[in-house]
C-alpha positions in Angstrom: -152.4 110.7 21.0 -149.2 111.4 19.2 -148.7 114.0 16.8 -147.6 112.1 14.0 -146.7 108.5 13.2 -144.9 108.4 9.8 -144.9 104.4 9.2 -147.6 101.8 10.4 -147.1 98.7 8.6 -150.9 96.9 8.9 -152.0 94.0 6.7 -148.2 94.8 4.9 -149.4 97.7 4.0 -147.5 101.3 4.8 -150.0 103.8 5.9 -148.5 107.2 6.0 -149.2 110.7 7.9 -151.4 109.5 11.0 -152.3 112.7 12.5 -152.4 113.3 16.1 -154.9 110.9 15.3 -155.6 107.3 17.0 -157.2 106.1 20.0 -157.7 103.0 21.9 -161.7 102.4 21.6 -163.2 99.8 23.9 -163.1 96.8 22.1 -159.1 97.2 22.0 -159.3 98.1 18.2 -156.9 101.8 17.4 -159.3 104.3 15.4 -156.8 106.1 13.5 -156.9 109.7 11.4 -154.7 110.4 8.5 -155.5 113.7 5.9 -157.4 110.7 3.8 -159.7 108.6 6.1 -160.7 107.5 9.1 -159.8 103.5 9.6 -160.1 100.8 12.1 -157.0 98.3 13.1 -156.4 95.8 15.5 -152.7 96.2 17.2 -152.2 92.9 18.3 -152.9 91.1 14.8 -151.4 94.4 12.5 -154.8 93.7 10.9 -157.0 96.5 8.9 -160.3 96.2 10.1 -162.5 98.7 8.2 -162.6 102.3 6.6 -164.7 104.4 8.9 -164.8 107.7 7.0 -163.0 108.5 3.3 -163.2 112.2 3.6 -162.8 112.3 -0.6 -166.8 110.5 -0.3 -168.4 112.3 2.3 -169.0 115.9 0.6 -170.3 116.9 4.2 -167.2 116.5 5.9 -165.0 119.9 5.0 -161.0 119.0 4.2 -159.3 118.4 7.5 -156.4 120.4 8.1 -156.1 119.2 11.8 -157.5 116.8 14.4 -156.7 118.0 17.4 -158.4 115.3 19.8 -160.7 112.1 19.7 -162.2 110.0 22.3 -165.0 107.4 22.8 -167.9 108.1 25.2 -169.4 104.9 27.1 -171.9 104.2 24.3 -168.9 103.6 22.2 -169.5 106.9 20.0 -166.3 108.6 19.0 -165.9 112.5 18.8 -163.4 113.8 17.1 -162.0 117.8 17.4 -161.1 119.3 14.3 -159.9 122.9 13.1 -163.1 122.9 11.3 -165.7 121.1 13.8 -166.6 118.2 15.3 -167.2 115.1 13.6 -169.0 112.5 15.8 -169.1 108.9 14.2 -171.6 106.3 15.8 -170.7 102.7 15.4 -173.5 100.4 15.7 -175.3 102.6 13.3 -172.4 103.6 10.9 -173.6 106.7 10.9 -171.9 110.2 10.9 -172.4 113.6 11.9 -170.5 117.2 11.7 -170.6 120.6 13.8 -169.8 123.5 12.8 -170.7 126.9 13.1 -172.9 126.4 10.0 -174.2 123.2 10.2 -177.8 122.7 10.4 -178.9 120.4 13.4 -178.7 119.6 17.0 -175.5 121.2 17.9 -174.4 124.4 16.5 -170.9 124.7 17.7 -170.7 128.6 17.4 -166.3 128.0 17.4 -165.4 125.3 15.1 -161.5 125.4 16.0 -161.7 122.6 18.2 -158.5 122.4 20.4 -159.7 119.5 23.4 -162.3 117.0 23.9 -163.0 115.6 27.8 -166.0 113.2 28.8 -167.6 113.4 32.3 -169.3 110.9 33.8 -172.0 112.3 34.0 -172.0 112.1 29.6 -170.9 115.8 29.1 -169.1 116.7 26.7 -166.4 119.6 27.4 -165.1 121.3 24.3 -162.0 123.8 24.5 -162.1 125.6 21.4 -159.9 128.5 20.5 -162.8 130.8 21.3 -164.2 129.7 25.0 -165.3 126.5 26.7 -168.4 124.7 25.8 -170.1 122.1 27.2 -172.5 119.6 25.5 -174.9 117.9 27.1 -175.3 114.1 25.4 -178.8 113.1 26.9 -180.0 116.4 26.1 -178.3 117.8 23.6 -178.3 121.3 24.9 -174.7 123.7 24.9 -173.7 126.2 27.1 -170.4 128.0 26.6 -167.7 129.9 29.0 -166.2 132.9 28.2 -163.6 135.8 29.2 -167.5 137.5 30.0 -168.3 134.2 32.4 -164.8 134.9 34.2 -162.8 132.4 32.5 -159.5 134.1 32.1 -159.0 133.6 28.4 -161.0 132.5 25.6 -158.4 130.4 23.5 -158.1 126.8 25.5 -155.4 124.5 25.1 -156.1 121.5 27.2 -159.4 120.4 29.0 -159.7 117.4 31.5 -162.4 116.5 34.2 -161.6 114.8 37.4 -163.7 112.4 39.7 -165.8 115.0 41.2 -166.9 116.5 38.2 -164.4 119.3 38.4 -163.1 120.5 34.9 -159.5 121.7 34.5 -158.3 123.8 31.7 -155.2 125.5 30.2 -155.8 128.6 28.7 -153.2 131.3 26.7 -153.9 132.9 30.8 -152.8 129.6 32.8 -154.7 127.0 34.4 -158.3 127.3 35.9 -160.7 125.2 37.6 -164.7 125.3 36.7 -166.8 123.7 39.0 -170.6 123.9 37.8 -172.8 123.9 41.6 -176.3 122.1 42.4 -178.6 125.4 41.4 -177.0 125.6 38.5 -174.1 128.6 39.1 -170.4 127.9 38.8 -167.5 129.1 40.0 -164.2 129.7 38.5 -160.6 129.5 39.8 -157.5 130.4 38.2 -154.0 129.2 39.3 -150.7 131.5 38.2 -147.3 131.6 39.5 -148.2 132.7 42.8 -149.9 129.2 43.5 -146.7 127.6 42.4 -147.3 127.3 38.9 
């Protein structure tokens, strides 16, 4: 991610105002995010591949002030973290989907400041939002969130990244902190401050 590329030249064409906004998907193609659109390229050519998204056509995607994160899960479905949701684009169908906290499906995200996106292998979906951790399950497309209350040590998270053994790392506006979900379903929480040698 980068927060903002001001020139990409692709197809001779200068595409301004990238935001934070591209990611390698697996078939070496950069998905890329400006205010406008979403768009497809391939980095080795400079070629334009496709439009995925013009926000200006699709009245249910609200303006985007700020994409905070995207990434592609195994199945090739991208997710992208908004300040107003999360936007989930599926390929092979060319279809589209958004998550708010007033959306009316599967997911109801009950934060929709989206700050960090991390896949598991186990195809869950950690969101840091600027209101508590949530986790989405993919197969069943159930959420469960962690908050101040659940012994996180602060609801607004910056930063969210999961490790081989399942282990999910966080930053928070209180530090760094460790959830580790357990076999009969409990968790337990760890922070780390200065006296750990942060």
């Amino acid at each position: 991610l980068t927060s903002q590329a001001k020139e990409l030249i692709v197809d001779g064409i200068e595409i301004n105002n990238v935001y934070r906004a591209f990611v390698r998907s697996r078939n070496g193609n950069l998905i890329c995010i400006t205010k406008e659109s979403i768009f497809e390229i391939d980095p080795i050519q400079k070629r334009f591949i496709k439009t995925v998204i013009n926000f200006s056509e699709q009245l249910f995607v609200p303006y985007i002030a700020v994409v905070d994160d995207i990434i592609e899960d195994k199945k090739g479905n991208v997710w992208i973290g908004t300040s107003h949701g999360l936007l989930y684009w599926n390929e092979l169908q060319n279809s589209y989907q958004f998550f708010s906290d007033t959306t009316k499906n599967t997911l109801i995200l009950p934060e929709p400041t989206i700050t960090s996106l991390a896949l598991s292998d186990e195809e869950i979906l950690w969101i840091g939002t600027t209101a508590g951790l949530y986790k989405y399950d993919l197969r069943n497309k159930t959420i469960k969130g962690y908050h101040v209350k659940n012994g996180v040590p602060n609801d607004k998270i910056w930063s969210v990244a999961v490790d081989s053994d399942e282990r999910v790392w966080a930053t928070s506006n209180r530090g760094l902190f460790k959830l580790q979900e357990l076999p009969d379903g409990k968790f337990t929480i760890r922070s780390y401050t200065i006296d750990d040698g942060l």
